[in-house]
C-alpha positions, 0 to 999 in steps of 0.5 A: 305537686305545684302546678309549676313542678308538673309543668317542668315534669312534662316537659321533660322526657326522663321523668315522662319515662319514669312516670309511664314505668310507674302507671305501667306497674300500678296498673299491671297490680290493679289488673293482677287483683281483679280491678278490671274497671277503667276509665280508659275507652269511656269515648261516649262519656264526653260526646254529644248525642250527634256525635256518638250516633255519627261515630258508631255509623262511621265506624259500622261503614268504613268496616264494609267500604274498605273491605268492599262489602255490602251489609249482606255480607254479614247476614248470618255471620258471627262477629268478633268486637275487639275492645267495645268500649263503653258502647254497643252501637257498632255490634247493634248496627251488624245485628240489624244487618242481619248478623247472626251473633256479635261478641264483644271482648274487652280486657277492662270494663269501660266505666259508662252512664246508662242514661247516656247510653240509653239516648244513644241506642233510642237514637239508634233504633229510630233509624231503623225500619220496622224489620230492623228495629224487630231485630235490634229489640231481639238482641237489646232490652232499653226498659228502665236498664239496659240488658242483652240477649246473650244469644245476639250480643255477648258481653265478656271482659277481663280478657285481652284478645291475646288469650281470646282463643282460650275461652272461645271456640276455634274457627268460630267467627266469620269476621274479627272487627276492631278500632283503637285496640290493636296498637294497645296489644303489646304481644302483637304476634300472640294477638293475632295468632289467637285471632288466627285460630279464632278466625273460620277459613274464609273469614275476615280480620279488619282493623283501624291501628293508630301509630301515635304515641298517644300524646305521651310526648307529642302533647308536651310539644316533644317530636311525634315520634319520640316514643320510637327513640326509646330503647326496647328493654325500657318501653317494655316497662312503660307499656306492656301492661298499661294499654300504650301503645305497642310501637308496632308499625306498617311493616309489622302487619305486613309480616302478620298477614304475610306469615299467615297467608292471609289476603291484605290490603292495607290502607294509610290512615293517617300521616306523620305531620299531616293528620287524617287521610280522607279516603284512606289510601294503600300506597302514600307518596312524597309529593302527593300525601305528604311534602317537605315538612313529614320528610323533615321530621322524619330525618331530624329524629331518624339517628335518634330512633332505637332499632329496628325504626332507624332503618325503616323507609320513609313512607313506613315511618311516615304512616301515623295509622292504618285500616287492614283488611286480611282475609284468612284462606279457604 
């Protein structure tokens, strides 16, 4: 195909449909024969040392900061990693908090370079006081290839957290912990309902969701929220297999945790027209977080959008992302 076709192609929205119907099935082949091999969450691959040690910190805080916790709050707990990806740094960082186990759970094996790997997790250790980098050597073994101790961090992929309650014990884990993987879950109720039952009484459920369309139009200067103008029946067979997103927004998780008792806070990530929001905030306003120009787009594409968006209000549809904390009853 010349690069003159494919120019045409992504600008238009019909073929960008077909395209994303045909990646859906292909991939849903390649899963249904056993390639459970991707490229997709190889996030570390691309960075710099710096930046991957400054990621993996930042996301090992704001778990704690938004759920207003200490480190102490994990000391003996079991942690659930939904959707590692190619790197253990966040399991590590609650393991030399004094964690007693982290699983890691991934529906595809996240394509890696060990070496790199490697820098990252020596760069990891060198942070550490001797007490810590005690622990950190218990769970993770860095001589010539990198070997866990299944006993610290446990490694399991070809499962999506949807069926994690089948192949794990219920109630087993103190707190369910993910980035960048809820918005990929399509059966989004199924997902938390195994959770739900994955979860011990008490327990804790803290996720960082982005609501974008992951430039499946927004990248070829379409409107950002596209996506929500296409009809259910259709996006099914663009995303349900393919780990797009599931174009489940605020009000969603709301209902989730509403449904199951659980205690939530939900923080505003990120906003339509605007981008991150830094701190993240409960409440979003017109005025205050967002002006004219997210209120515009909002209305210019509101009669286009499928149901059940048409109706949401502003400041749902104006929320590009989230970080819930739920905690699950006594």
């Amino acid at each position: 195909m010349s690069a003159a076709i494919k120019e045409i192609a992504g600008r238009s929205k019909t073929l960008i449909i077909l395209h994303r119907i045909y990646d859906n099935w292909r991939r849903r082949r390649a899963f249904q024969s056993g390639q459970t091999t991707t490229a997709y969450g190889s996030t570390h691959e691309f960075w710099s040392l710096e930046k991957s040690v400054s990621y993996i910190d930042r996301v090992y805080r704001e778990y704690l900061d938004y759920a207003g916790l200490t480190p102490a709050a994990v000391a003996g707990k079991r942690i659930l990693e939904v959707g590692p990806g190619d790197n253990f740094g966040v399991a590590l960082k609650f393991i030399v908090a004094g964690a007693a186990q982290v699983v890691c759970l991934d529906k595809f094996y996240s394509e890696r370079n060990q070496e790199q790997q490697t820098r990252i997790y020596r760069e990891l250790r060198q942070q550490l006081s001797p007490e810590q980098a005690e622990l950190f050597d218990d769970a993770i073994k860095l001589n010539g290839e990198i070997k866990l101790n299944p006993e610290r961090i446990e490694y399991i992929y070809g499962h999506g957290v949807e069926e994690a309650d089948q192949i794990l014990k219920p109630a087993s884990f103190d707190f369910i912990v993910s980035r960048a993987v809820i918005h990929n879950v399509y059966d989004l109720d199924r997902g938390f309902a195994a959770m739900d039952r994955l979860l011990a009484p008490g327990g804790y459920t803290l996720h960082k969701i982005d609501f974008s369309d992951e430039n499946m139009f927004s990248s070829r200067g379409m409107h950002p929220l596209t996506f929500l103008t296409i009809p259910e029946s259709i996006y099914r067979l663009m995303a349900r297999d393919s780990g797009k997103p599931n174009r489940k927004l605020i009000n969603e998780y709301r209902e989730q945790m509403r449904k199951r008792g659980y205690e939530a806070r939900i923080f505003v990530s990120a906003v339509v027209g605007v981008g991150v929001l830094t701190p993240h905030k409960e409440r979003i306003e017109r005025g205050v977080d967002y002006g004219q120009g997210t209120v515009a787009l909002i209305e210019e594409i509101r009669p286009q959008l499928a149901q059940p968006y048409r109706k949401l209000a502003e400041e749902d549809l104006a929320a590009a992302g989230i970080f819930l904390v739920g905690r699950k009853p006594q």
